[in-house]
C-alpha positions in Angstrom: 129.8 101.2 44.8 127.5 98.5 46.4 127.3 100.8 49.4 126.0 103.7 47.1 123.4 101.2 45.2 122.4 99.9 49.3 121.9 103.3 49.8 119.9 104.0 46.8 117.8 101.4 47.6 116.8 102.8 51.4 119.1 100.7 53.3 121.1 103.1 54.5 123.6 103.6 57.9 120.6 104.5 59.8 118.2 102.0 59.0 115.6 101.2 56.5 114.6 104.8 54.5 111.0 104.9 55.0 109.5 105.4 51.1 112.0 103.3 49.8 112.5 100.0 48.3 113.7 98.6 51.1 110.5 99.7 53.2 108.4 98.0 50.9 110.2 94.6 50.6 110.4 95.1 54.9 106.5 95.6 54.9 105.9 92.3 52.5 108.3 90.3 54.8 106.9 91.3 58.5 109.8 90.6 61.1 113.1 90.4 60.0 114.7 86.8 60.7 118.9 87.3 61.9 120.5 85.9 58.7 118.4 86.8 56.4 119.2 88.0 53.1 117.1 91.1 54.0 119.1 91.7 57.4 122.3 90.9 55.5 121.7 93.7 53.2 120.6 95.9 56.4 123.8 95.4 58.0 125.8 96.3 55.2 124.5 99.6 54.5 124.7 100.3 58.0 128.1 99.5 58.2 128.8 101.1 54.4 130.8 97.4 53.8 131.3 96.8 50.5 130.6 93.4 48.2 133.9 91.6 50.5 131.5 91.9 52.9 128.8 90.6 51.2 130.1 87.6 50.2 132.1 86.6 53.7 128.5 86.5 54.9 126.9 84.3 52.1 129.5 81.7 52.4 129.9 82.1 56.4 
């Protein structure tokens, strides 16, 4: 399901949709800092991971 919303959202397996959501938060960030809540969410809808995955990271 979290995949699906991801995807929904534009991050999706191969990047960041352009017109989407995501596009927009990505051009109000800039550069993307490893870690980030923003790359988090990137690597789990390019990896389709679900909300395990999700929170391994955030308490990693």
């Amino acid at each position: 399901m979290m995949s699906i919303i991801l995807s929904i959202l534009g991050w999706a397996a191969a990047g960041v949709r352009a017109g989407s959501i995501a596009a927009f938060l990505h051009s109000l960030i800039g550069n993307v800092v490893s870690g980030s809540w923003f790359a988090i969410l990137q690597s789990l809808g390019a990896t389709g991971a679900g909300l395990p995955a999700l929170l391994a990271r955030m308490l990693a």
